[in-house]
C-alpha positions as CSV (number, residue, x, y, z in Angstrom):
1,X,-12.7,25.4,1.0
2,X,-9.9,28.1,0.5
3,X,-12.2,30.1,3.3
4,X,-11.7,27.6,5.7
5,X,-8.1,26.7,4.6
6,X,-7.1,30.6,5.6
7,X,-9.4,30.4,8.3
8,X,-8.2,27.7,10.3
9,X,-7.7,29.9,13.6
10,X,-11.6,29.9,14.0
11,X,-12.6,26.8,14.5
12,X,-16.6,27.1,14.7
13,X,-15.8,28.2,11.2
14,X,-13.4,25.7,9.8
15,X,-14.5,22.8,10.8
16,X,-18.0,22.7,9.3
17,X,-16.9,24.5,6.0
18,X,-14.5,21.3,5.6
19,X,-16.6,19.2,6.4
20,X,-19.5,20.3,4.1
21,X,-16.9,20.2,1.3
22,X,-16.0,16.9,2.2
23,X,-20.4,16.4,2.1
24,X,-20.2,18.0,-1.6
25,X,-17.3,15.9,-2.9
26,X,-19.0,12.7,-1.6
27,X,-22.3,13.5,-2.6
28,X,-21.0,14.5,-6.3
29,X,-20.3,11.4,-8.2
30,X,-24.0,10.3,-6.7
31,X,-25.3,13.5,-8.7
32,X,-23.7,12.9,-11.8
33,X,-24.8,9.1,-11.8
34,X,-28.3,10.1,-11.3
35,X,-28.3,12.8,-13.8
36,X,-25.9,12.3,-16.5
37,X,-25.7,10.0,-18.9
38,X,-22.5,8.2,-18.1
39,X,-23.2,5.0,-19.6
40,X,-23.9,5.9,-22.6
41,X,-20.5,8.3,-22.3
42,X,-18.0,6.1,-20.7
43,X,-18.9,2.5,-22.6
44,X,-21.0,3.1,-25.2
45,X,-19.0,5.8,-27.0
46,X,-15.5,3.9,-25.1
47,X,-14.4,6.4,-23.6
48,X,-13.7,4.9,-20.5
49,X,-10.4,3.7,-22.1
50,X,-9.1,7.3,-22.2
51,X,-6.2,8.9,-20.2
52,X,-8.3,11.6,-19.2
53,X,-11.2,9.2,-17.7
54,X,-8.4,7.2,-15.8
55,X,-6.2,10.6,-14.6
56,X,-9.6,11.9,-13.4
57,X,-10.6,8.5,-11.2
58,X,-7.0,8.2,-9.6
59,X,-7.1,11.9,-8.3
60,X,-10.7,10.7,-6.7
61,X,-9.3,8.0,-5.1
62,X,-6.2,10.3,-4.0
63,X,-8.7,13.3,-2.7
64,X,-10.9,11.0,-1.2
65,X,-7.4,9.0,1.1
66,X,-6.5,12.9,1.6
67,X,-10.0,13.6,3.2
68,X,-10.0,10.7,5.3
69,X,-6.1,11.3,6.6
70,X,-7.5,15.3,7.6
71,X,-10.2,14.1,9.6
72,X,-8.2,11.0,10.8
73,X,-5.6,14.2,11.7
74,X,-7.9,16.7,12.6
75,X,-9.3,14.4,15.6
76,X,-6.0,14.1,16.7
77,X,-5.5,17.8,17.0
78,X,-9.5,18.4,18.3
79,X,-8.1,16.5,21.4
80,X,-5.0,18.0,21.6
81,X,-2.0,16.5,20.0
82,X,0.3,19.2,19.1
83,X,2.5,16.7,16.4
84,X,-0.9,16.7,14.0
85,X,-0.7,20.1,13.7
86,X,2.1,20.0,10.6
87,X,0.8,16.8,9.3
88,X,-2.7,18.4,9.3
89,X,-1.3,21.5,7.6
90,X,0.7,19.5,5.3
91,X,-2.6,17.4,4.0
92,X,-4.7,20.3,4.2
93,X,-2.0,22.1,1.2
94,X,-1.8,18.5,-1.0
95,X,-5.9,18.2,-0.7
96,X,-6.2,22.1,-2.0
97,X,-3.8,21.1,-4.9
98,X,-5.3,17.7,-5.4
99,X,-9.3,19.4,-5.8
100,X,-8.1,21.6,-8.0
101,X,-6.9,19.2,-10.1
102,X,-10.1,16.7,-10.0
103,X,-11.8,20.1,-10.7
104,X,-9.8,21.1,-13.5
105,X,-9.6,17.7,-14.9
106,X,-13.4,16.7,-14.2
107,X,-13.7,19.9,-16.4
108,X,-11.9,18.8,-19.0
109,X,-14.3,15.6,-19.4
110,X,-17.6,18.0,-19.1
111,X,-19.6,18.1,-22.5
């Protein structure tokens, strides 16, 4: 994502390296539902009365809004409305800061 985020002049570039990232942070909760043992984590053991648990789910939510105002944005600027561009920009730095803190906070939670 930081690629892309530099990279922004080349668009054959950009564009599909965002959008696979937005892929990957869709298809990731669906991973660890399959493949971890979440129920036995979050109600068995209670932890899904913890800060952390909570902190976690609302900075989903908020990357997952972010995502949908970039694309929501980027169209606007793929056909050629030149007021996206700082809105676009603007999303672009709050989603970099808003991964890294699902990232840093959905390592936290990691066993």
């Amino acid at each position: 994502m930081l690629l892309a985020y530099f990279n922004y002049r080349h668009r054959l570039f950009h564009i599909p390296a965002m959008l696979a990232t937005i892929l990957f942070d869709l298809a990731m909760p669906i991973y660890l539902v399959n493949h971890r043992h979440w129920w036995h984590r979050l109600i068995d053991q209670e932890d899904i009365f913890s800060f952390g648990v909570w902190m976690h789910f609302g900075l989903l939510i908020t990357m997952y809004a972010l995502e949908a105002a970039q694309m929501y944005s980027g169209n606007k600027l793929w056909h050629g409305d030149p007021a996206a561009r700082t809105v676009h920009h603007a999303q672009g730095r709050a989603l970099l800061m808003v991964r890294a803190l699902v990232i840093a906070t959905g390592g936290g939670m990691a066993e």
